[in-house]
C-alpha positions as CSV (number, residue, x, y, z in Angstrom):
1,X,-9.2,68.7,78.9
2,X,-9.1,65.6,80.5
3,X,-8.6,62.4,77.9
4,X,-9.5,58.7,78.2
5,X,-7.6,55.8,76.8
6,X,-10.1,53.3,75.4
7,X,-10.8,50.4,73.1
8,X,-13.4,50.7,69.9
9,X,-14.0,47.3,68.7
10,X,-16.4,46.6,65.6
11,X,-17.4,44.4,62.8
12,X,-16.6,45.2,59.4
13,X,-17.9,43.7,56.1
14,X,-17.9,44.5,52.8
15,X,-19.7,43.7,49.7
16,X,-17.6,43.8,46.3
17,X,-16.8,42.4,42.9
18,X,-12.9,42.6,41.9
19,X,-10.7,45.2,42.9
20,X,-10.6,45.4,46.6
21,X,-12.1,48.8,48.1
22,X,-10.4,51.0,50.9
23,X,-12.2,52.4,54.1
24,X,-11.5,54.9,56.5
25,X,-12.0,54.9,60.3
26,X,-13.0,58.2,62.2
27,X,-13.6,59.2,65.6
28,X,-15.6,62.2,65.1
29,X,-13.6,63.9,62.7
30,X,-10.0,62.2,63.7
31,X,-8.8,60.1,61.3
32,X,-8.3,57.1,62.9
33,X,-6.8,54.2,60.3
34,X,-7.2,53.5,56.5
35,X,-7.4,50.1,55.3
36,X,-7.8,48.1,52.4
37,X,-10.8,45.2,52.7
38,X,-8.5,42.4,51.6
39,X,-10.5,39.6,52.3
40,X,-13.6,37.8,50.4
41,X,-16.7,39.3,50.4
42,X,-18.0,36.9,52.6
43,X,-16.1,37.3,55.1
44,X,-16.3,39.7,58.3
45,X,-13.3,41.0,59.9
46,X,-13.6,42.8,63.6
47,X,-11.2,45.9,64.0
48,X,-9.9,47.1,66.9
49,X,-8.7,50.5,67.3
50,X,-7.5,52.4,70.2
51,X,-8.3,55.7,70.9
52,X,-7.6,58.7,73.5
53,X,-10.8,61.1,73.0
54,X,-12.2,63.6,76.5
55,X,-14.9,62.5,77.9
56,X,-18.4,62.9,76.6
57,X,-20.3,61.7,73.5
58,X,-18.6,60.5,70.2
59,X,-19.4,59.1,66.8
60,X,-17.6,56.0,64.9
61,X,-17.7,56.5,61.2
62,X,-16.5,54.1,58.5
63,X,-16.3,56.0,55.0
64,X,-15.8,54.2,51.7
65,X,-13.2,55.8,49.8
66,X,-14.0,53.8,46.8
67,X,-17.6,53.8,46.8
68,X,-17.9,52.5,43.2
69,X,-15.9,49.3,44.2
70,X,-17.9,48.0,46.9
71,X,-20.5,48.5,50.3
72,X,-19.0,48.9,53.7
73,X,-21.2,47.5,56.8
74,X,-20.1,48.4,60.6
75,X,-21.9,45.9,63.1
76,X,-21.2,45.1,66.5
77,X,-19.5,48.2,68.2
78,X,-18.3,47.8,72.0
79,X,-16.7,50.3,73.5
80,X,-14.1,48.9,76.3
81,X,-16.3,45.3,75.9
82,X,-19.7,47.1,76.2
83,X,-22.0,47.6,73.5
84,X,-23.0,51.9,73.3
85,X,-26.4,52.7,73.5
86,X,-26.6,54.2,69.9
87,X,-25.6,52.5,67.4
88,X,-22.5,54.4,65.6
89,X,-22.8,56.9,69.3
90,X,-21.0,56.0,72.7
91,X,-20.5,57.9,75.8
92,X,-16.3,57.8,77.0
93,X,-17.0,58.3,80.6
């Protein structure tokens, strides 16, 4: 299976009152990263992460592991510097 290095890039904000909420990053169903949103809630950070995934069609997914803390949003995605052509979708070629 041949594998390609590349670079995910993406917005994340959250929205929350008090305790700060976690999030996980997956590539399909890999595991990527889990982080804690330390910053205010009006603030957007942009993540990069750096992935070796075969080529074809994958899926970015940002789960909230606290879900009663706060509201995760993922904007922004480029893939390598390019935006995908689905949203949360893009194509390792």
């Amino acid at each position: 299976m041949l594998l390609r290095h590349a670079e995910l890039k993406f917005d994340v904000h959250c929205y929350y009152e008090g305790d700060n909420p976690r999030y996980r990053v997956y590539v399909d169903n890999d595991l990527i990263t889990e982080r804690t949103f330390i910053w205010r809630t009006d603030q957007c950070i942009e993540e990069t992460v750096i992935i070796e995934a075969p080529i074809g069609t994958h899926k970015l997914r940002v789960e909230n592991v606290d879900p009663n803390l706060g509201t995760f949003t993922v904007d922004n995605i480029k893939l390598d510097g390019i935006e995908p052509a689905g949203n949360t979708i893009f194509e390792i070629a």
